[in-house]
C-alpha positions as CSV (number, residue, x, y, z in Angstrom):
1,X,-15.1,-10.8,5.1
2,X,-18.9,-11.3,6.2
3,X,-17.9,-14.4,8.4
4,X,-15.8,-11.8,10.7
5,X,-16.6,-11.0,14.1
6,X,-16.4,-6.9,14.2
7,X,-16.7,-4.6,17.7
8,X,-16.7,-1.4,18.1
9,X,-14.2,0.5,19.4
10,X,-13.8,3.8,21.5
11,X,-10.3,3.8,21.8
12,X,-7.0,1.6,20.2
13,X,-7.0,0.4,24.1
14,X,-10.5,-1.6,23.1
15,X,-8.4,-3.4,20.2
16,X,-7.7,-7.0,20.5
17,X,-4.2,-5.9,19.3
18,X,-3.6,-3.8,22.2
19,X,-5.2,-6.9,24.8
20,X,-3.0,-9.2,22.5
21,X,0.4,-7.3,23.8
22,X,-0.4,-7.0,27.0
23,X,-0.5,-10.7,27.6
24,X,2.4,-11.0,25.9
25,X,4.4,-8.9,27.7
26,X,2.8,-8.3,31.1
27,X,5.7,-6.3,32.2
28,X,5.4,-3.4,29.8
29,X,1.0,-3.6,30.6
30,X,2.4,-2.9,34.4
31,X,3.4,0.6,34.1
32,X,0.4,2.9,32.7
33,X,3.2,5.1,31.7
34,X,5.1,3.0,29.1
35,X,3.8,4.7,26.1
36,X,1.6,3.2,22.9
37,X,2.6,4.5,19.4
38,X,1.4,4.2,16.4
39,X,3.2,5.4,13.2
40,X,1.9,7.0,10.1
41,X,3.4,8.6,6.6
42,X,2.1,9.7,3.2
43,X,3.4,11.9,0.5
44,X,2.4,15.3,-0.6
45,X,3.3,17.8,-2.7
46,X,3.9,21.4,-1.1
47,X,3.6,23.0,-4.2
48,X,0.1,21.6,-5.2
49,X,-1.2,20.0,-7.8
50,X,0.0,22.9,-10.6
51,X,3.2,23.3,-9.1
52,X,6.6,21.0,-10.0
53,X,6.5,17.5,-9.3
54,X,8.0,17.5,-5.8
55,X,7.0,14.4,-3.6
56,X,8.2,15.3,0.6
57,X,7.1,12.5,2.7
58,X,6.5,13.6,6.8
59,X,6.7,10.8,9.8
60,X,4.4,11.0,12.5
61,X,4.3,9.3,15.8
62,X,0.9,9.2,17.1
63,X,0.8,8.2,21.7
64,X,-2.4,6.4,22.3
65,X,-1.8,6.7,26.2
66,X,-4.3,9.8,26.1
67,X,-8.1,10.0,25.5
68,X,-9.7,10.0,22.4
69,X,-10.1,13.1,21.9
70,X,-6.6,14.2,22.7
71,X,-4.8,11.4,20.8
72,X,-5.4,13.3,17.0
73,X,-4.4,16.6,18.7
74,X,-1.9,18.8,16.5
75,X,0.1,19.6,19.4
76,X,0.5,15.3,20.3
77,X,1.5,14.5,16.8
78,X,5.2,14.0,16.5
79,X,7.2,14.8,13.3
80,X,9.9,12.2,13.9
81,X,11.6,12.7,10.6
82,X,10.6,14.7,7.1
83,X,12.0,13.2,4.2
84,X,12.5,15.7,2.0
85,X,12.1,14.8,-2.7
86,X,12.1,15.7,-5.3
87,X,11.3,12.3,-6.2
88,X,9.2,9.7,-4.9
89,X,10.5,7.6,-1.9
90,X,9.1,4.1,-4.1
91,X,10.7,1.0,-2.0
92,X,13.5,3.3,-0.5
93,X,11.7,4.3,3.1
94,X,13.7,1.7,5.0
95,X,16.6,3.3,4.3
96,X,15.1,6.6,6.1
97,X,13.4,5.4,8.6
98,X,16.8,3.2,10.1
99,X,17.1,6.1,12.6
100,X,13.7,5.7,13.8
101,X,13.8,1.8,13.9
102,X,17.4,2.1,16.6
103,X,14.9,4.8,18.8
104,X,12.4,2.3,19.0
105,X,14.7,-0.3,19.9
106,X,16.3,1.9,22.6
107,X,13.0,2.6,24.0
108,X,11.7,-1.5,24.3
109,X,15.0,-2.3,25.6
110,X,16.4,-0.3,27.8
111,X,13.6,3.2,28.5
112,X,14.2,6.7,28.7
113,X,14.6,8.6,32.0
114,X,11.6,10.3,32.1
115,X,10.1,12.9,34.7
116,X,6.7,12.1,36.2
117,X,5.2,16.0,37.3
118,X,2.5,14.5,39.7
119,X,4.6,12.1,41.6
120,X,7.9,14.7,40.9
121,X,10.1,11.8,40.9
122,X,11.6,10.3,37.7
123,X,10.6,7.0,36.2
124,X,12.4,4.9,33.3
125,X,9.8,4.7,30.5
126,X,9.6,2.3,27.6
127,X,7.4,2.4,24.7
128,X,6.5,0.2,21.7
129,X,4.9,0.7,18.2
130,X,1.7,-0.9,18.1
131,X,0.7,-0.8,14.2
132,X,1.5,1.5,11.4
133,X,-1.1,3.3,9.6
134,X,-1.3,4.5,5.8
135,X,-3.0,4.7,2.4
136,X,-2.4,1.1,0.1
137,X,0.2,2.5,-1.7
138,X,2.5,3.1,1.6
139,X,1.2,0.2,3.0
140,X,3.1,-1.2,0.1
141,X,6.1,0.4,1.2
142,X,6.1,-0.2,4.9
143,X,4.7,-4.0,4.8
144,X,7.1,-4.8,2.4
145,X,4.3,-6.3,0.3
146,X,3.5,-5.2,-3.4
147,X,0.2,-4.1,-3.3
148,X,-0.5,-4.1,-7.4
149,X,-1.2,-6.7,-9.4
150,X,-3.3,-9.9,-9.1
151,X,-1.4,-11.0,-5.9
152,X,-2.0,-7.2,-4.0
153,X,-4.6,-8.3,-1.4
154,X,-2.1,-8.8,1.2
155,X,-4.5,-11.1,3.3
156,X,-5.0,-13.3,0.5
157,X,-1.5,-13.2,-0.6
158,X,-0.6,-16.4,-3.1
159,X,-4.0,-17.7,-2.3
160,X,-6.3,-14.5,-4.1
161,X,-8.7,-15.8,-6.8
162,X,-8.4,-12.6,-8.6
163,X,-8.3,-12.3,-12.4
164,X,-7.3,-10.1,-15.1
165,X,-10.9,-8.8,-17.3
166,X,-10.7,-9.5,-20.5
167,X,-12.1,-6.1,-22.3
168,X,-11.2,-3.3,-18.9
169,X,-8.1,-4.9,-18.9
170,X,-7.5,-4.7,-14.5
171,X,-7.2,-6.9,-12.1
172,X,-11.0,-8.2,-10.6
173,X,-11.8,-9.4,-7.2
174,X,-15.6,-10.2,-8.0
175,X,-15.2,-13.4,-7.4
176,X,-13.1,-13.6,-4.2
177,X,-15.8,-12.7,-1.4
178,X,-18.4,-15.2,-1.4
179,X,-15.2,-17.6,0.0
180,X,-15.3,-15.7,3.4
181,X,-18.9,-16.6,4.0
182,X,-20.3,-19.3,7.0
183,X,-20.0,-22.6,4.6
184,X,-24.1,-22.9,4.5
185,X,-24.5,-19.2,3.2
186,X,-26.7,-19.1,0.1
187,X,-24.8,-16.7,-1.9
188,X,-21.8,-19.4,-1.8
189,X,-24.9,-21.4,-3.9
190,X,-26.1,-19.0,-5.8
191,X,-25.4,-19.3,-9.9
192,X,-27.3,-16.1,-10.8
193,X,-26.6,-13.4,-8.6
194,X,-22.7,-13.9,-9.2
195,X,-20.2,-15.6,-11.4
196,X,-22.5,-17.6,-13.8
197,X,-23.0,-21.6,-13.0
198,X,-20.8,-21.5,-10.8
199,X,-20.7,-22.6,-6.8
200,X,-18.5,-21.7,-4.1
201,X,-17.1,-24.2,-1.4
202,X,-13.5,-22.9,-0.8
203,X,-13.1,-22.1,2.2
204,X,-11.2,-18.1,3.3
205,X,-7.3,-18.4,3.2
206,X,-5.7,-19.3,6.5
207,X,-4.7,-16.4,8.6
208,X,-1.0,-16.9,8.7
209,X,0.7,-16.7,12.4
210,X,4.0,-14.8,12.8
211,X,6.5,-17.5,12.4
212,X,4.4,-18.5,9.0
213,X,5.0,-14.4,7.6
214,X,8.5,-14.3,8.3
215,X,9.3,-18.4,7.1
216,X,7.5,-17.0,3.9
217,X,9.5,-13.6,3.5
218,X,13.2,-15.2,4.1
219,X,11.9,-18.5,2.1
220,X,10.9,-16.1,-1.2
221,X,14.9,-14.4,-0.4
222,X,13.8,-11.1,0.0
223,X,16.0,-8.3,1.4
224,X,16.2,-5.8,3.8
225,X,16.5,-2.3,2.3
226,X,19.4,-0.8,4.7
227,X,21.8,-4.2,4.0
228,X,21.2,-3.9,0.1
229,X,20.8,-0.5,-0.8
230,X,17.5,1.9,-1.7
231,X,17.3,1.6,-5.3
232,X,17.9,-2.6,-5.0
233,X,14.3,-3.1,-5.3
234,X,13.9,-3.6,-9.0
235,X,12.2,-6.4,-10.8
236,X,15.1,-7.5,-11.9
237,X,16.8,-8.0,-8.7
238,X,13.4,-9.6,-7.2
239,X,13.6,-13.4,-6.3
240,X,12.0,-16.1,-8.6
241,X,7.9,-16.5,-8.5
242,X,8.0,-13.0,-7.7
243,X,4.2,-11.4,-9.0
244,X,3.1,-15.1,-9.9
245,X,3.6,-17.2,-6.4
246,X,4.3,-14.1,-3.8
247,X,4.7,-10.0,-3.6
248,X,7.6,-9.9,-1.3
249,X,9.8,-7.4,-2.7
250,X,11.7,-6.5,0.9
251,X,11.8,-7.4,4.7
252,X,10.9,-4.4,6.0
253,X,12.7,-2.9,8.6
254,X,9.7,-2.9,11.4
255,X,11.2,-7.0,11.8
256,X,14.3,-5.5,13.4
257,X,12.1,-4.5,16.4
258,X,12.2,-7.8,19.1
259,X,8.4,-7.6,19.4
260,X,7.1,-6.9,16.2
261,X,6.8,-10.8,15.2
262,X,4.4,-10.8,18.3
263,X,1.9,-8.0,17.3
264,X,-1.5,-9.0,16.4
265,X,-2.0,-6.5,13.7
266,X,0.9,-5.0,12.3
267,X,-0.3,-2.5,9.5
268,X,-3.7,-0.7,9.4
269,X,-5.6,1.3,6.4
270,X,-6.4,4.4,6.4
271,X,-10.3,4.8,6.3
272,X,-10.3,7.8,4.8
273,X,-8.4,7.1,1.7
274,X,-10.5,4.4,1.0
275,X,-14.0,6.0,2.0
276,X,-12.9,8.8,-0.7
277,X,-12.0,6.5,-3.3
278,X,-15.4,4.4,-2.8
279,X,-17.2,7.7,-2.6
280,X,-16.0,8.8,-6.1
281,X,-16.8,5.8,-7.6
282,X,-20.1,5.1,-6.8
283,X,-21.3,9.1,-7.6
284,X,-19.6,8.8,-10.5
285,X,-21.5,6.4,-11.6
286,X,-24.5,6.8,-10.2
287,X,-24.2,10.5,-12.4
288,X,-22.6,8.7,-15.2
289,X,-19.6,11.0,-15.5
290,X,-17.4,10.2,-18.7
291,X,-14.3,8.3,-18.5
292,X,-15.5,8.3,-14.7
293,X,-17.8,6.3,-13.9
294,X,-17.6,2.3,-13.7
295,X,-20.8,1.5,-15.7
296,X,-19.1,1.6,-19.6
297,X,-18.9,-0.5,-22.7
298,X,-15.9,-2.6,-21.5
299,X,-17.4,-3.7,-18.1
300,X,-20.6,-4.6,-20.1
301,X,-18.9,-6.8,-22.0
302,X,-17.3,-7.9,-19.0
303,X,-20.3,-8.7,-17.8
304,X,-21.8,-10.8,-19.9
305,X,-19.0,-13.0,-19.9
306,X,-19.2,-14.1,-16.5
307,X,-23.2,-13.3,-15.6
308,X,-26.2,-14.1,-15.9
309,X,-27.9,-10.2,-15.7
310,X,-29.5,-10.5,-19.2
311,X,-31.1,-7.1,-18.3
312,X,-27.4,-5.5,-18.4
313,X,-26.2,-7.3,-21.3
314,X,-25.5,-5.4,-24.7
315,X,-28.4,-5.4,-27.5
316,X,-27.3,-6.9,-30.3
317,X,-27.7,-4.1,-32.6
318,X,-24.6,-2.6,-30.0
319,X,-26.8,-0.5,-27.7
320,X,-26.2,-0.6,-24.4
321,X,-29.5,-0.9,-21.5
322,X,-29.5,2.5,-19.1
323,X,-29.0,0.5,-15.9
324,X,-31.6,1.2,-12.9
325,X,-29.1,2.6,-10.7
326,X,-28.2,5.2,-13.1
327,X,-29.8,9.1,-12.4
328,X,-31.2,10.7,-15.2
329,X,-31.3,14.2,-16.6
330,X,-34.0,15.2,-14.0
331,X,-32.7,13.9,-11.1
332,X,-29.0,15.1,-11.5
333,X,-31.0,18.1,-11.4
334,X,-33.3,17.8,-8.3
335,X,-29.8,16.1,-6.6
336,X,-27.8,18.9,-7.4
337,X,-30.5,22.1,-6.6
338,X,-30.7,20.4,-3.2
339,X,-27.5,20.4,-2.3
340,X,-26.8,23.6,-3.4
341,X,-29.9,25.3,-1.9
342,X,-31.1,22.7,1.2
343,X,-27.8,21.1,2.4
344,X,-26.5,23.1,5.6
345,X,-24.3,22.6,7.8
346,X,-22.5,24.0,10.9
347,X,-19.6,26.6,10.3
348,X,-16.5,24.6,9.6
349,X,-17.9,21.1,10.1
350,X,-17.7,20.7,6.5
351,X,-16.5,22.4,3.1
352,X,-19.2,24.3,1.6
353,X,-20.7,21.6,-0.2
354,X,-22.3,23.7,-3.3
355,X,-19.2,24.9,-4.4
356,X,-18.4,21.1,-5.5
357,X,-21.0,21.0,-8.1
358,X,-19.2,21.2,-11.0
359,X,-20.1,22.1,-14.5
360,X,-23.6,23.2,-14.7
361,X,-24.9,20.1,-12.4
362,X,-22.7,17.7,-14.1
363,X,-20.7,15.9,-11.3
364,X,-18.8,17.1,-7.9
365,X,-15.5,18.0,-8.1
366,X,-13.0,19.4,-5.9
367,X,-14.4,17.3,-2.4
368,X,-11.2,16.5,0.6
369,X,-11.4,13.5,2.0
370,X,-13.8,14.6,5.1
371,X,-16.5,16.0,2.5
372,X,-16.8,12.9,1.2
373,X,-16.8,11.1,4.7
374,X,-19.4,13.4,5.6
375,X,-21.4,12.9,2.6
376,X,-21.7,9.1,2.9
377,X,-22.5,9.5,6.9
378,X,-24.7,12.2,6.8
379,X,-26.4,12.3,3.5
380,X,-26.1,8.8,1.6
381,X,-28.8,7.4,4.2
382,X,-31.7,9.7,2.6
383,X,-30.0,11.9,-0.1
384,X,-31.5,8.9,-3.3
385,X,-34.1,7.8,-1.3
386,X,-37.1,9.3,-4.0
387,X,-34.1,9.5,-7.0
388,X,-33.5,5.1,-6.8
389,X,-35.2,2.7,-6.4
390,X,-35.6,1.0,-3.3
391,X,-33.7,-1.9,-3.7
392,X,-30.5,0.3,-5.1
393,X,-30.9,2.6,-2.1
394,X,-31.3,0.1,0.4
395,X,-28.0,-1.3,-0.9
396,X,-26.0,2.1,-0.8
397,X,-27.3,3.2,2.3
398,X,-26.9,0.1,4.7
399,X,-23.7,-0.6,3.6
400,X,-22.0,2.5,3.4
């Protein structure tokens, strides 16, 4: 969404979100000590990967009213329920997280007694639930909003101009950017660059308001979870145009809170789920790891359907052109010696980083989620400066 207007932000208090609320209710912005939450879940497995299939789901409760640096503290996170498997949640999280939703409503409406230790007198304190925070698949599950499928993007909603590819057989959003662009940009002109011969004057899909979102959900007929039952959510129960004209499979339970209609932004991403899953594809391919990376006979072919990169294309006697992004032999090597002999860092700022080279210098395996934030912060900037070319580098760096 190049068009966007992006700030930076110190703290959730910097958010328009958080500004948004304030003017909305004034009276809860009067009291510094009504408390700002934000909620967040994801499933695990406490057994790990080689134990049974077991899938727990914990639900924290995070109070923004506390510097930044105390606001991720261990000791501030609150486990306010820990629902427990074998088997995976799916659409049924409603249904656990009822008690939660009646809290919430208890603390809007009507406060807490609560004691204040550096005035010693006691205070009635309210709080509200600002946004929810999780991967795309839970987003799926607290938004209400299937996130698969041609109609996933959950801004674009029925509006997405995504398509199925013909030969990789998934759902493509190549061709759904260049909309979000000022009007006069010259990518929305240009035929070569992206989807052959063709221009771009569609404008970005309108930002629907709150009355829009919850005219759409009760128009499309669907359900709240708690009223119907956890395992209603089935395609077979789902209303008509369902995966064709809309993805509302529920109305989640959040729309039982009296303010929730009025919050500017109701459910975040986490950035680390996506950073990892960005970071694995482009060193896959960039190393050309098998069934790995994204560079492969299919996308070729998908390719030169709908480009104009004659360079890429497949030879006609079924060879396929080593792109200039990929590494060869020699300088997976020179990539992986230096991080296994050069790359320091401080004790426990990072996982040792050599032990992730995997397979004689083959690819990197076994990297959390902060290795591979740290690798595209720290390292990406410099790390294929002499091993790309400049063009190729300039593009993974600047935009990491």
């Amino acid at each position: 969404m190049a068009c966007r207007t992006y700030c930076k932000i110190n703290h959730p208090s910097d958010a328009k979100a958080w500004k948004h609320l304030n003017s909305v209710y004034p009276d809860l912005a009067s009291n510094p000590r009504n408390f700002y939450l934000g909620l967040c879940t994801d499933g695990f497995s406490p057994f790990g990967m080689s134990g049974r299939q077991y899938s727990l789901w914990p639900v924290f409760l995070t109070p923004y009213n506390l510097p930044p640096e105390m606001c991720m503290g261990k000791e501030l996170l609150f486990t306010s329920i820990l629902i427990p498997g074998p088997k995976h949640l799916k659409r049924s999280l409603d249904v656990f997280l009822h008690p939660l939703i009646e809290e919430l409503k208890e603390l809007w409406s009507t406060g807490v007694q609560t004691y204040d230790c550096s005035t010693r007198t006691n205070f009635t304190m309210r709080a509200v639930l600002l946004w929810t925070i999780s991967d795309f698949p839970a987003y799926m599950m607290l938004s209400g909003w299937t996130t698969h499928g041609r109609l996933s993007c959950p801004y674009c909603m029925g509006s997405t101009d995504a398509f199925q590819l013909k030969n990789g057989r998934k759902t493509s959003w190549f061709y759904c950017h260049r909309r979000f662009l000022p009007i006069n940009h010259p990518y929305r002109r240009n035929k070569k660059l992206f989807w052959s011969k063709r221009v771009v004057r569609d404008t970005a899909p309108p930002y629907l308001s709150k009355e829009e979102i919850e005219k759409d959900i009760d128009y499309y007929g669907a359900q709240d979870t708690v009223k119907k039952g956890g395992n209603w959510h089935t395609t077979a129960n789902m209303s008509a145009g369902y995966g064709t004209q809309h993805n509302w499979h529920k109305k989640c339970i959040f729309w039982e809170l009296p303010y929730w209609k009025n919050l500017l932004l109701r459910h975040n991403l986490d950035v680390m789920h996506i950073e990892k899953n960005f970071f694995d594809n482009i060193i896959n391919t960039l190393l050309n790891v098998p069934g790995k990376t994204k560079d492969n006979k299919n996308s070729r072919l998908d390719l030169s359907a709908l480009c104009s990169r004659i360079e890429l294309h497949i030879r006609n006697d079924g060879k396929i052109p080593v792109s200039i992004f990929r590494l060869s032999a020699e300088e997976k090597a020179a990539l992986f010696k230096w991080m296994t002999s050069d790359v320091k860092f401080s004790d426990g700022y990072v996982s040792n980083l050599s032990r992730c080279v995997y397979q004689q210098g083959q690819k990197f395996s076994g990297m959390k989620s902060h290795d591979c934030h740290v690798f595209m912060q720290r390292l990406l900037p410099f790390a294929f400066a002499e091993l790309l070319p400049k063009n190729v580098h300039e593009a993974l760096a600047c935009n990491k």
